[in-house]
C-alpha positions, -999 to +999 in steps of 0.1 A: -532+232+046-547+198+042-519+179+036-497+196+074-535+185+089-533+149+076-493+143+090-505+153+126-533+130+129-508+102+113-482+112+141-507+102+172-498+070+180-522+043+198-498+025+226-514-002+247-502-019+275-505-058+282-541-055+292-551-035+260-552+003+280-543+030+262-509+045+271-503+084+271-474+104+281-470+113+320-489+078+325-476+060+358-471+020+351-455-010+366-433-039+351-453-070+348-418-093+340-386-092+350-360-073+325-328-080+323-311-046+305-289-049+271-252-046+276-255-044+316-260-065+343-285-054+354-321-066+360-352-043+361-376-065+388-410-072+381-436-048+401-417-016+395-435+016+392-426+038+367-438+073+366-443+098+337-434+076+304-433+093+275-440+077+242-422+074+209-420+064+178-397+032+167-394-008+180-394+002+218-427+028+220-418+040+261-390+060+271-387+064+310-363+076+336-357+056+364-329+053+399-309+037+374-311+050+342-328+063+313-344+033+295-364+026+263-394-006+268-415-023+252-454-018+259-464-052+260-443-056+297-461-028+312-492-024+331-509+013+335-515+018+369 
């Protein structure tokens, strides 16, 4: 019982954004840089709102839907709004 008690508490993951806030999921935020996307050409403009982020595990911690795609970011170019 211990041990299933100890992995949950290791699953919770602290996300912050570039000013050090705490991201959870459903959390609204807005590029603070512009993005050019992997493989595409296209650029994801500085100032964009995002709305309910969900976080995850691995290099890129947000996932997010957006008009043009599903996409996987980085915290550190994100501000919580």
């Amino acid at each position: 019982m211990q041990a299933a008690a100890s992995e949950d508490d290791s699953d919770e993951r602290i996300v912050k954004d570039s000013n050090g806030n705490i991201l959870s999921d459903g959390d609204a935020v807005v590029l603070i840089k512009d993005l050019k996307v992997k493989g595409s050409s296209t650029t994801l403009k500085q100032g964009t709102k995002i709305k309910s982020i969900r976080i995850v595990g691995g290099d890129h911690e947000v996932d997010c839907k957006m008009d043009g795609g599903s996409f996987m970011l980085k915290a550190c170019y994100l501000k919580k709004v």
